[in-house]
C-alpha positions in Angstrom: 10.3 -30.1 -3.9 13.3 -31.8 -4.7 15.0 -34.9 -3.0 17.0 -33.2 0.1 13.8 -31.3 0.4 11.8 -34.6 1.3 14.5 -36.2 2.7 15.0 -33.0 5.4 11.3 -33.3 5.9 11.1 -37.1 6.7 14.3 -36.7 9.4 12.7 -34.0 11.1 9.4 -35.7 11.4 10.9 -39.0 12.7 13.3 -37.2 15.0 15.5 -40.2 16.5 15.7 -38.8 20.6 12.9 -41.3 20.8 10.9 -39.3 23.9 7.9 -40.5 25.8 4.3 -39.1 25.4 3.2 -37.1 22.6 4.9 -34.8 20.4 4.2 -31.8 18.3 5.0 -31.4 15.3 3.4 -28.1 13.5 4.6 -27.7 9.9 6.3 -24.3 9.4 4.2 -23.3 6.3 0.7 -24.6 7.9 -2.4 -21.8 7.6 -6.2 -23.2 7.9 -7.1 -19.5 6.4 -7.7 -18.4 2.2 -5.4 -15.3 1.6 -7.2 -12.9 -0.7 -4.9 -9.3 -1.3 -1.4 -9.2 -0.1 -1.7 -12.2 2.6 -4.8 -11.1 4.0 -7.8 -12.7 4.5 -11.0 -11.0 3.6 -12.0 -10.8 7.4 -9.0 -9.0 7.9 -9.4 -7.0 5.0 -12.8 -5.8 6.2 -12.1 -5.0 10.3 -8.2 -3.7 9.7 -7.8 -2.3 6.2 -11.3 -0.8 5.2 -11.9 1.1 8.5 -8.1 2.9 7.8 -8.6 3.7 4.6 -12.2 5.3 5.4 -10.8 7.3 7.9 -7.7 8.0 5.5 -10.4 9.5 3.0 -11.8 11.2 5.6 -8.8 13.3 6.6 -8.0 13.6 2.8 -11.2 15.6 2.5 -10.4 18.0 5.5 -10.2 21.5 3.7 -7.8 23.1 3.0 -7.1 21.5 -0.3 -4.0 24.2 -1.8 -1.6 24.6 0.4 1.2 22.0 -0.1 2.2 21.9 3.6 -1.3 21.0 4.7 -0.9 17.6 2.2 2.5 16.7 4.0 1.3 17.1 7.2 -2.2 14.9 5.8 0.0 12.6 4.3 1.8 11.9 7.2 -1.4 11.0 9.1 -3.1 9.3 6.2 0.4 6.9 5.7 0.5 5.7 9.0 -3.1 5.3 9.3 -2.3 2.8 6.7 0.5 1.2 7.8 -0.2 0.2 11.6 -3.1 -2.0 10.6 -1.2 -3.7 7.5 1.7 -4.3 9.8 -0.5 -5.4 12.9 -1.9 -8.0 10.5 1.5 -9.2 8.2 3.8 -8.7 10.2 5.2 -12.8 11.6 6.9 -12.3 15.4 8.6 -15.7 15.4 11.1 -15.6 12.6 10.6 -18.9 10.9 7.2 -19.5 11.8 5.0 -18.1 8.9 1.9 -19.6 10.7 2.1 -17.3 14.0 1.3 -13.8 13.4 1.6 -10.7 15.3 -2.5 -10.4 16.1 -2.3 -14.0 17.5 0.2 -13.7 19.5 -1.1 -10.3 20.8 -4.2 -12.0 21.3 -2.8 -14.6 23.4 -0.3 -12.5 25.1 -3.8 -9.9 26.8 -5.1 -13.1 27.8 -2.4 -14.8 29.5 -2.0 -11.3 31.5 -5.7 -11.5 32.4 -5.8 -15.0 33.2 -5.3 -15.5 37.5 -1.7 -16.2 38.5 -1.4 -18.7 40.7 2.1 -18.6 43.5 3.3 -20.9 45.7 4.8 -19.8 49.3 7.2 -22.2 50.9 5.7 -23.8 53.8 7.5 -23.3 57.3 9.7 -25.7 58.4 7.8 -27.5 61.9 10.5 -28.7 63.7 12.9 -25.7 63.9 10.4 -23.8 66.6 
């Protein structure tokens, strides 16, 4: 890091608008998690990646084997089998957040729409009857 680096740093963690109460402050490049193959941990790699690519070798070795059209038409299947997992797990919703990923906030998206809503109805007014 060089010196604007650390100075940018220290200004944005001693913001000057002086608020009450406690603030948050979440460093943009924070991840509690060990990245193992192509920033995935090996959880990830194990429930996301290894199921597709089983079921990718699966289709593979659906018969028949010389026609060319067949292959496209596996291909197809076999690519986005890949694909939907790898981006489900990379890909980052909030732009300069690298700590927020898509499963997380898909995760806490389902339960916020399972959690009870709660609505408020504007009593009536007593003196106008």
């Amino acid at each position: 890091m060089d010196q604007d680096q650390v100075k940018q740093a220290l200004l944005e963690m001693l913001d000057g608008n002086e608020k009450r109460g406690r603030k948050w402050f979440f460093p943009k490049n924070v991840d509690n998690q060990y990245k193992i193959l192509a920033n995935m941990t090996l959880k990830e790699l194990l429930v996301y990646i290894l199921p597709a690519l089983l079921i990718s070798l699966g289709i593979g070795a659906i018969p028949p084997y010389g026609l060319i059209v067949f292959w496209l038409i596996k291909s197809v299947f076999i690519v986005s089998i890949i694909v939907i997992p790898v981006v489900y797990v990379n890909y980052r919703p909030v732009k300069f957040r690298d700590n927020i990923r898509a499963k997380d906030f898909v995760k806490e998206f389902l339960d916020y729409q399972k959690k009870k809503k709660i609505y408020f109805v504007k009593p009536k007014d007593k003196y106008l009857n």
